[in-house]
MDAnalysis code that builds the backbone (N, CA, C; Angstrom):
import MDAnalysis as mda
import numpy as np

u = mda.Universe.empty(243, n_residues=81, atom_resindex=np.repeat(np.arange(81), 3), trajectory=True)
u.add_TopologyAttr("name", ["N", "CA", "C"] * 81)
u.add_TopologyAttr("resid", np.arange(1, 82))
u.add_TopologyAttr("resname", ["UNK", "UNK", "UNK", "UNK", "UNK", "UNK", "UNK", "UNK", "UNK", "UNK", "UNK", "UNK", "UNK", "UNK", "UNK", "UNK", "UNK", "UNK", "UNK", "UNK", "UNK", "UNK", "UNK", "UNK", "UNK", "UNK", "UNK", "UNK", "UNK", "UNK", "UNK", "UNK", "UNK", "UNK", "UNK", "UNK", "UNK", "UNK", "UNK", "UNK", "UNK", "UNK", "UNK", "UNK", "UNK", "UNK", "UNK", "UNK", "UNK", "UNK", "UNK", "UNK", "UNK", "UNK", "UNK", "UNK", "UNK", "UNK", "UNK", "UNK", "UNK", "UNK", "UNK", "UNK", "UNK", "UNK", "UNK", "UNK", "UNK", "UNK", "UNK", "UNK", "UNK", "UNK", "UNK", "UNK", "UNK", "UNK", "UNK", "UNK", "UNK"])
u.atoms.positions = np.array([
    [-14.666, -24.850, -2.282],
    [-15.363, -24.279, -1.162],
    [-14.419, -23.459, -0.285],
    [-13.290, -24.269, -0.057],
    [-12.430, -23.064, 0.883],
    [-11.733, -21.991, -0.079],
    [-11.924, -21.775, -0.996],
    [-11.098, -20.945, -1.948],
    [-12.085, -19.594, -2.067],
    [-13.324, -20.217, -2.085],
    [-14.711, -18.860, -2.083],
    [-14.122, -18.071, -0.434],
    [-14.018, -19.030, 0.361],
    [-13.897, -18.143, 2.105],
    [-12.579, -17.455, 2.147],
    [-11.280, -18.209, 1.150],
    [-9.839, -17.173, 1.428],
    [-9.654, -15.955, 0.401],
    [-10.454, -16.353, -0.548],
    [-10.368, -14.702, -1.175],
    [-10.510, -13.867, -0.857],
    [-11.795, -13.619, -0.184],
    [-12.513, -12.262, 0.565],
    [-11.360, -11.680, 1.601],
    [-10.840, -12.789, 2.354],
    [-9.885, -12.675, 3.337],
    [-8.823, -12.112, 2.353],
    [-8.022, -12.463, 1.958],
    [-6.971, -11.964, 1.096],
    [-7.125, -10.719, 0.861],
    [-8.355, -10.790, -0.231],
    [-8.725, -9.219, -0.726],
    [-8.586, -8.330, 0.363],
    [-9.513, -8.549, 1.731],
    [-9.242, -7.510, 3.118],
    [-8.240, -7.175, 3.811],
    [-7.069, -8.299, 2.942],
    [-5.836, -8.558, 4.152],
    [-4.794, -6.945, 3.333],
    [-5.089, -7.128, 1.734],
    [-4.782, -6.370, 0.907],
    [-4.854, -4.505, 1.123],
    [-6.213, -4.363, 1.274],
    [-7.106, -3.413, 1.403],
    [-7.021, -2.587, 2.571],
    [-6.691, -3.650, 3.703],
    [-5.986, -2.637, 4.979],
    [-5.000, -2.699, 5.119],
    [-3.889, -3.586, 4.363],
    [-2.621, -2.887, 4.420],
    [-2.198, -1.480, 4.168],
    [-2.859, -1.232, 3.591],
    [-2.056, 0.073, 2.643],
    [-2.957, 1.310, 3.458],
    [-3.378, 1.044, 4.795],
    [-4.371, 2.159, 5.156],
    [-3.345, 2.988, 5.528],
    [-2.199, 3.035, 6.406],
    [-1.469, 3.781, 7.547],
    [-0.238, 3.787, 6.670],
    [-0.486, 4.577, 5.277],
    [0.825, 4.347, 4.244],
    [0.896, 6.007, 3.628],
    [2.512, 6.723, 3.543],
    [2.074, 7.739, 2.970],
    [1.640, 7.092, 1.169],
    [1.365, 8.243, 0.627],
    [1.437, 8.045, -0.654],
    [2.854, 7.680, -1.696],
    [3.754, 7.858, -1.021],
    [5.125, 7.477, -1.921],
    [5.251, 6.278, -1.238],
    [4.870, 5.643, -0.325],
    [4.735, 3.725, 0.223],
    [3.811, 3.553, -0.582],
    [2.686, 3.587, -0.861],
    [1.436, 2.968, -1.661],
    [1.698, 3.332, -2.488],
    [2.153, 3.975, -4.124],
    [2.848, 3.986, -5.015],
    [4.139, 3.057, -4.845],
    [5.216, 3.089, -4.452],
    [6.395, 2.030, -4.674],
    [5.409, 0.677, -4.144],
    [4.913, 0.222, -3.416],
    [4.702, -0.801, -3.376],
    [2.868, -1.402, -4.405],
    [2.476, -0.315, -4.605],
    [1.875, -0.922, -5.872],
    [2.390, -0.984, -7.292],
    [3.608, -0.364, -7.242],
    [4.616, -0.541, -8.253],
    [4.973, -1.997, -8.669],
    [5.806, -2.073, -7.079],
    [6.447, -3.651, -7.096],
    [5.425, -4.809, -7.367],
    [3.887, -4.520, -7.093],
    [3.086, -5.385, -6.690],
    [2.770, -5.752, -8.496],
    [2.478, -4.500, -9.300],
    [2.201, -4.850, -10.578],
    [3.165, -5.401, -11.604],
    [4.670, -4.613, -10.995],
    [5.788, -5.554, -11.937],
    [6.497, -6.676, -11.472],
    [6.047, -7.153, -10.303],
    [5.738, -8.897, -9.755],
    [5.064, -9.721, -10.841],
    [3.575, -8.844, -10.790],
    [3.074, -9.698, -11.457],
    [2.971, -9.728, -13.670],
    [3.586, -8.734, -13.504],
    [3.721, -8.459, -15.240],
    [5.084, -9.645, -15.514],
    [6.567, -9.475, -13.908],
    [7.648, -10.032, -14.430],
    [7.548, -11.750, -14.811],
    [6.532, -11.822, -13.829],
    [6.195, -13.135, -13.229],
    [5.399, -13.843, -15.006],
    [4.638, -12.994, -15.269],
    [4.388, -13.965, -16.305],
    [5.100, -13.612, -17.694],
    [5.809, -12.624, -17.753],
    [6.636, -12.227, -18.865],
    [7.942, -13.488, -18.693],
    [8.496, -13.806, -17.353],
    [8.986, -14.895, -17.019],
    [8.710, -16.180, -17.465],
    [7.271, -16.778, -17.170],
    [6.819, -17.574, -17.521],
    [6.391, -17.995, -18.843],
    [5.946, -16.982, -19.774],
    [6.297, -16.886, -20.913],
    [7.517, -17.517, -21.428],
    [8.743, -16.762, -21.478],
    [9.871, -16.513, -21.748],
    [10.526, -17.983, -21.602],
    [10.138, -18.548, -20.291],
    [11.210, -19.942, -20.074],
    [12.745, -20.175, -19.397],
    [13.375, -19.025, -19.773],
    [14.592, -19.562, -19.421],
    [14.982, -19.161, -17.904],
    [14.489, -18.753, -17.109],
    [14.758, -18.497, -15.377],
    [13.593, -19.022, -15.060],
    [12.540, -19.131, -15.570],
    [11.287, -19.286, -14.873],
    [10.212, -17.919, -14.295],
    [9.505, -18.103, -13.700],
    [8.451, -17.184, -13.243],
    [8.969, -16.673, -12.069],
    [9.626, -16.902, -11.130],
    [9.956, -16.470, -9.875],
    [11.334, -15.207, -10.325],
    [12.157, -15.917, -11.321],
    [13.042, -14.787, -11.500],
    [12.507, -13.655, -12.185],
    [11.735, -13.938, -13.171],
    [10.989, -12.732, -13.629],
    [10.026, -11.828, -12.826],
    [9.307, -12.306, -11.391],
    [8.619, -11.948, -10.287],
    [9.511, -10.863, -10.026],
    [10.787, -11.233, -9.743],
    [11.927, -10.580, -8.465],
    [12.542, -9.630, -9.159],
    [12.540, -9.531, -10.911],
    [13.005, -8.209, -11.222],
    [11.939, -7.824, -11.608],
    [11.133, -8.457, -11.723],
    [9.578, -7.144, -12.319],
    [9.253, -6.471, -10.878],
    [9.369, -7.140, -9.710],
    [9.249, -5.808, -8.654],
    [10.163, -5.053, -8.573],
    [11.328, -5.302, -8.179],
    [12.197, -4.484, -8.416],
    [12.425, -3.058, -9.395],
    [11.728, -3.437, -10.452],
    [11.530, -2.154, -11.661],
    [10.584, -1.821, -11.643],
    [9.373, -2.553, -10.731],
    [8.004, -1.940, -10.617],
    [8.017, -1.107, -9.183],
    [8.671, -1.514, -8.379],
    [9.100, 0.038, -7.066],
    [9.670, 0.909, -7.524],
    [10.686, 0.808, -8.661],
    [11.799, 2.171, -8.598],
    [10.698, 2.717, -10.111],
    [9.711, 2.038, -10.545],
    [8.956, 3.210, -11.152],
    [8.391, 4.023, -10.738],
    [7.437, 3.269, -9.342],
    [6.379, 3.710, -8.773],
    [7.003, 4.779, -7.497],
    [8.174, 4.632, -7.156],
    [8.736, 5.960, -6.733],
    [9.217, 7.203, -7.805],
    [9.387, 7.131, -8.915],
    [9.484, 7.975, -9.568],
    [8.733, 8.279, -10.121],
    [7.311, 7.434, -10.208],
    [6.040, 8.677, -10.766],
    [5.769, 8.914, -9.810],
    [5.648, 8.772, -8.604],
    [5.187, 8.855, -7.759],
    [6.236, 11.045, -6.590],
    [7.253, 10.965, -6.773],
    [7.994, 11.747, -7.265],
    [8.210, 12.975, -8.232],
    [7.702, 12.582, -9.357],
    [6.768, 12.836, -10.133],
    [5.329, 13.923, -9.984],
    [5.098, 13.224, -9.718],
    [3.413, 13.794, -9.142],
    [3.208, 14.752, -7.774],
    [3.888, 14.110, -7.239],
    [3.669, 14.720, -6.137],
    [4.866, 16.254, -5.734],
    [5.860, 16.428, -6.550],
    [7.064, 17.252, -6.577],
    [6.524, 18.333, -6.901],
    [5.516, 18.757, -7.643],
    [4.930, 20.193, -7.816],
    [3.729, 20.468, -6.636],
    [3.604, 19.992, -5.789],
    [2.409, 20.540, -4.943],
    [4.069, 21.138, -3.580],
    [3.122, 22.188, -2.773],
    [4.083, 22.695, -1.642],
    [3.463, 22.124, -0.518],
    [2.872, 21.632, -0.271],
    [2.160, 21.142, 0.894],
    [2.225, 19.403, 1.116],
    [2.383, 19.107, 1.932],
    [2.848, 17.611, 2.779],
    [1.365, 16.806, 2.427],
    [1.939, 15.765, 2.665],
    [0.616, 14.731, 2.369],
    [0.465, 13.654, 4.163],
])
C-alpha cells in the first residue's frame, strides 16, 4: 500500500528535476542515470565488487557518454539552446 503512494511521488520528484536543465545537464545526467543502472546490474551479475561498484562506474561512463553525444548533436547547430 505505501509503495502504490511513493512511486507516483518519485516518478514527479524525477520529472521536475530535469525542468530548469540545459540540454548538455539532461543528457550527462541521463547518461549517468542509465549506466548506474546497466553498471549496477552488470555488477550484480558479475559478483566480484558487487552492485554498488558496478553502479559507480556505470555512471561514471554513462555521463562522459552522455556529454559526448550530447556534444555530438548539438556541435553542428549555430544557435544556443
Amino acid at each position: 500500500m505505501k509503495t502504490t503512494k511513493l512511486l507516483p511521488l518519485i516518478a514527479l520528484v524525477f520529472l521536475v528535476g530535469c525542468d530548469h536543465m540545459t540540454h548538455t545537464e539532461q543528457n550527462v545526467l541521463g547518461g549517468a542515470a542509465l549506466g548506474a543502472i546497466g553498471g549496477a546490474a552488470i555488477g550484480a551479475a558479475v559478483g566480484h565488487h558487487g552492485a554498488g561498484v558496478g553502479a559507480l562506474i556505470g555512471a561514471g561512463v554513462g555521463a562522459v557518454g552522455g556529454y559526448i553525444y550530447d556534444q555530438s548533436v548539438y556541435d553542428d547547430y549555430d544557435y544556443y539552446y
